[in-house]
MDTraj code that builds the backbone (N, CA, C; nanometers):
import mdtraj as md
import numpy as np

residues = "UNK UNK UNK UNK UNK UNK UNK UNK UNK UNK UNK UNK UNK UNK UNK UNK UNK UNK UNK UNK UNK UNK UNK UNK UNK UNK UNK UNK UNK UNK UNK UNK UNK UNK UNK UNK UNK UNK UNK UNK UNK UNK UNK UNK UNK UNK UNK UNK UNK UNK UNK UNK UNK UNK UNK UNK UNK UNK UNK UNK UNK UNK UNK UNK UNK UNK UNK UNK UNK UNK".split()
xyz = np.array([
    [-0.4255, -4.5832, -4.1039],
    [-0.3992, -4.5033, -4.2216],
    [-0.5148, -4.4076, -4.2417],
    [-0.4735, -4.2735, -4.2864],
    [-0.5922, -4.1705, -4.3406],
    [-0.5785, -4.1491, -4.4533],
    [-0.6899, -4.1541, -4.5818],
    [-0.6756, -4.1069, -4.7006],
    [-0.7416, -3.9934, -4.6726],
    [-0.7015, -3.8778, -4.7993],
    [-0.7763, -3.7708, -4.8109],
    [-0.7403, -3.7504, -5.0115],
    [-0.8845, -3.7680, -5.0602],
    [-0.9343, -3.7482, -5.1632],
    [-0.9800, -3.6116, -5.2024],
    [-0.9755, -3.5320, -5.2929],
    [-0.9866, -3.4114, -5.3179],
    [-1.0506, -3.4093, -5.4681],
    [-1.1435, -3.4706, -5.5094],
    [-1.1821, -3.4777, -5.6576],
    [-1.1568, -3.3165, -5.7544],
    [-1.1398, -3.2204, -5.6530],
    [-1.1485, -3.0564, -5.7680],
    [-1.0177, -3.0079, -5.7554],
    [-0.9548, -3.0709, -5.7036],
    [-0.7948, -3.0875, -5.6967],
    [-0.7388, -3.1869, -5.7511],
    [-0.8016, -3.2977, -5.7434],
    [-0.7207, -3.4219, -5.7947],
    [-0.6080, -3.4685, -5.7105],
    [-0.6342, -3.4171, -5.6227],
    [-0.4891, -3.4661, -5.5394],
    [-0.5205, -3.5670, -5.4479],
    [-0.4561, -3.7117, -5.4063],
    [-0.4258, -3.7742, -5.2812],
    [-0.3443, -3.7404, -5.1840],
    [-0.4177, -3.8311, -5.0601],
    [-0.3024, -3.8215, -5.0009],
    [-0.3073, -3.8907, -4.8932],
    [-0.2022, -3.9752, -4.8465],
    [-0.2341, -4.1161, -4.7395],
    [-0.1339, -4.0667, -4.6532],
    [-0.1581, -4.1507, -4.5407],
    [-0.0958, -4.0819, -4.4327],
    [-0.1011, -4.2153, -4.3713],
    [0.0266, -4.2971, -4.3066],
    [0.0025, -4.4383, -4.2725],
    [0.1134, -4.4267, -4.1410],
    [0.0692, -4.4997, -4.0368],
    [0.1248, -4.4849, -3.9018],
    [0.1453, -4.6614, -3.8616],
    [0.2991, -4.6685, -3.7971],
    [0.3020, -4.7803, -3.7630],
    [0.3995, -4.8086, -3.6356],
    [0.4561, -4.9077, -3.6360],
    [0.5428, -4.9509, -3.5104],
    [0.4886, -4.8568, -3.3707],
    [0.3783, -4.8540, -3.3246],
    [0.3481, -4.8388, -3.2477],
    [0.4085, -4.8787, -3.0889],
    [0.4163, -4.8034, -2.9641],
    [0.5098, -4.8543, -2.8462],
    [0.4460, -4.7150, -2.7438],
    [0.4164, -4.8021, -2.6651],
    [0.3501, -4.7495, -2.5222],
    [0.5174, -4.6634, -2.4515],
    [0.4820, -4.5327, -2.4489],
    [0.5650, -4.4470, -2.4315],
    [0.4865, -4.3950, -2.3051],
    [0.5088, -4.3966, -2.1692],
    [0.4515, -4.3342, -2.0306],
    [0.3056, -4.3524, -2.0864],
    [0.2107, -4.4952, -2.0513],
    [0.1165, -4.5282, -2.0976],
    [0.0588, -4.4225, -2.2178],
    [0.1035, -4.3542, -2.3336],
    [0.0669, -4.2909, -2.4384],
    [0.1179, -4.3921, -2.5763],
    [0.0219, -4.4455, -2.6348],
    [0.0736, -4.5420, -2.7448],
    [0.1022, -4.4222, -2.8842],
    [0.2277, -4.4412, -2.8401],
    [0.2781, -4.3324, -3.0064],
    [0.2898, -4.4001, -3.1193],
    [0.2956, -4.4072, -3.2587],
    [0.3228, -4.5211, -3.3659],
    [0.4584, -4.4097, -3.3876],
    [0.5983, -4.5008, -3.3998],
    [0.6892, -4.4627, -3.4238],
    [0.7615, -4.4137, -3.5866],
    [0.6548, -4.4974, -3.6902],
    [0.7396, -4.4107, -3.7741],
    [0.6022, -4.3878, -3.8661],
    [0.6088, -4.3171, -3.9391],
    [0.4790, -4.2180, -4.0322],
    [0.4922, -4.2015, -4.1658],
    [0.4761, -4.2269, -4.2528],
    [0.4686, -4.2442, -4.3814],
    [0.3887, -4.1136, -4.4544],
    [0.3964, -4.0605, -4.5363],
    [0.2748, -3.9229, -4.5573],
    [0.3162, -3.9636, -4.7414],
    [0.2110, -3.9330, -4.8040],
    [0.2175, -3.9910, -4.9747],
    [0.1501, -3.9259, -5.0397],
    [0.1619, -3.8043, -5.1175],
    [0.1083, -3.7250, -5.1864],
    [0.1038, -3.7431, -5.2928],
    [-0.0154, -3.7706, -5.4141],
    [-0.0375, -3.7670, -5.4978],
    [-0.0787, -3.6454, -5.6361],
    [-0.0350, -3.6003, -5.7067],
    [-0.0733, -3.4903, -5.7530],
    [-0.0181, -3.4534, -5.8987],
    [0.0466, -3.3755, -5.9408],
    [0.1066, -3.3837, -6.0616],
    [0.2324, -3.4913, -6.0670],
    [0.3258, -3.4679, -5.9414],
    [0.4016, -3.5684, -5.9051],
    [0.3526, -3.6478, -5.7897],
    [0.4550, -3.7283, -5.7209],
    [0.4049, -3.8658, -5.6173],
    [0.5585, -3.7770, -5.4722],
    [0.5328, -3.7323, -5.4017],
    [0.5789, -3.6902, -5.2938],
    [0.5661, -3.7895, -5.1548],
    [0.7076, -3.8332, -5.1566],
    [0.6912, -3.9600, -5.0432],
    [0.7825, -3.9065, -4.8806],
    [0.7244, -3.8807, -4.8065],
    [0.7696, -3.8271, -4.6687],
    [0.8208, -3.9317, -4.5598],
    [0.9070, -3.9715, -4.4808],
    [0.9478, -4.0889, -4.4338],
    [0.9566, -4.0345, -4.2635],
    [0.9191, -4.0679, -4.1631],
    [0.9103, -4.0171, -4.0516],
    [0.9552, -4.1086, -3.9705],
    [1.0743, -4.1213, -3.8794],
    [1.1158, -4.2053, -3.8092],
    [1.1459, -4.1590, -3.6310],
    [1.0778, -4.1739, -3.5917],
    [1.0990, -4.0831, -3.4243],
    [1.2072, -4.1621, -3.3430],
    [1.2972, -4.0927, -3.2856],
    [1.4479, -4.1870, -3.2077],
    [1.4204, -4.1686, -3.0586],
    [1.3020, -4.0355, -3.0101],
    [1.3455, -4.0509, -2.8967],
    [1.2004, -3.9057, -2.8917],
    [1.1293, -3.9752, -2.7267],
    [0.9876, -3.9258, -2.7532],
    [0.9689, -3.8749, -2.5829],
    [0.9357, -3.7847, -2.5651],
    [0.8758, -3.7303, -2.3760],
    [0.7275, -3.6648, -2.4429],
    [0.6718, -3.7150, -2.3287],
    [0.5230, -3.6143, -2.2781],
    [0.5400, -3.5947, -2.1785],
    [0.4287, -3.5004, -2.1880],
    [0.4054, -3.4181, -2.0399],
    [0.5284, -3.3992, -1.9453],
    [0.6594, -3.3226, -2.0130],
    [0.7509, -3.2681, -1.9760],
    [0.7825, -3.1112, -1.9936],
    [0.8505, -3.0565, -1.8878],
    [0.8164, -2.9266, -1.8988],
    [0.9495, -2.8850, -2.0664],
    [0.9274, -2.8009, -2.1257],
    [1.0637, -2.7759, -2.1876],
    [1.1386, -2.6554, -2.2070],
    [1.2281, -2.6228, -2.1871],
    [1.3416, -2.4992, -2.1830],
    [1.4012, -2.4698, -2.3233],
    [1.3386, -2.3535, -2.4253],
    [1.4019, -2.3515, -2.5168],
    [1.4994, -2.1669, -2.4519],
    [1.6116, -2.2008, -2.5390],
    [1.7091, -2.0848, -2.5210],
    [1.6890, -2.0148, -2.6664],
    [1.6505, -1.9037, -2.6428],
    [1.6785, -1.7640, -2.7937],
    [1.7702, -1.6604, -2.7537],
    [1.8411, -1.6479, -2.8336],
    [1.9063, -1.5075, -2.8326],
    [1.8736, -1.3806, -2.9618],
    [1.7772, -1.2629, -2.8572],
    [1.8242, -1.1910, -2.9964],
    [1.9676, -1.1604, -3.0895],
    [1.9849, -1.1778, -3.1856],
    [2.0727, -1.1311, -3.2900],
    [2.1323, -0.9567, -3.2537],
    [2.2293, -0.9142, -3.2560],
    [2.2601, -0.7761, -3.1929],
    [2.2249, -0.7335, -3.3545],
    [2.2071, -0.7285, -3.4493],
    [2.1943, -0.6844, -3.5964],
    [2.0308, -0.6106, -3.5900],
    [1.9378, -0.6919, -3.4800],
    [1.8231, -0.7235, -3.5183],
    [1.6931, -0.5657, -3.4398],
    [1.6569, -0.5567, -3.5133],
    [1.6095, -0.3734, -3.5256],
    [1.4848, -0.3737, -3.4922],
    [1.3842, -0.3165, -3.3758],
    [1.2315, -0.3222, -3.3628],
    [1.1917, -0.2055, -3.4373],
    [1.0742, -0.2049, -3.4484],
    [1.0340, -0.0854, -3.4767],
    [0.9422, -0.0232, -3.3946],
])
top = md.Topology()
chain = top.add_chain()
for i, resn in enumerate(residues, 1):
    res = top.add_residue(resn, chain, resSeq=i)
    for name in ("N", "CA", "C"):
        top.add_atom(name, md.element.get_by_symbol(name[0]), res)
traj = md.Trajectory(xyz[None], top)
């Protein structure tokens, strides 16, 4: 877990990592918790289903025909 304290902000904020699992000898913690404290309480829930390293990756874009350079 990481706290981060901000006394001239007043804000928290924890950050907690768990279920950990040796993924191609890289130990990832599978799900992540993030908890912000501040005027309100902001709770973030992180659950990973499916994880690669050191893989190459292919993303596809298409420009938009609408879309104008200058």
């Amino acid at each position: 877990s990481l706290t981060e304290i901000n006394p001239l902000i007043k804000r928290t904020i924890n950050l907690f990592y768990g279920d950990y699992q040796n993924i191609n000898t890289i130990l990832f913690p599978i799900t992540r918790e993030i908890i912000v404290d501040d005027e309100n309480q902001i709770k973030i829930a992180l659950n990973f289903k499916q994880q690669e390293f050191n893989k190459e990756l292919s993303v596809t874009f298409n420009i938009p025909s609408n879309y104008k350079t200058k």
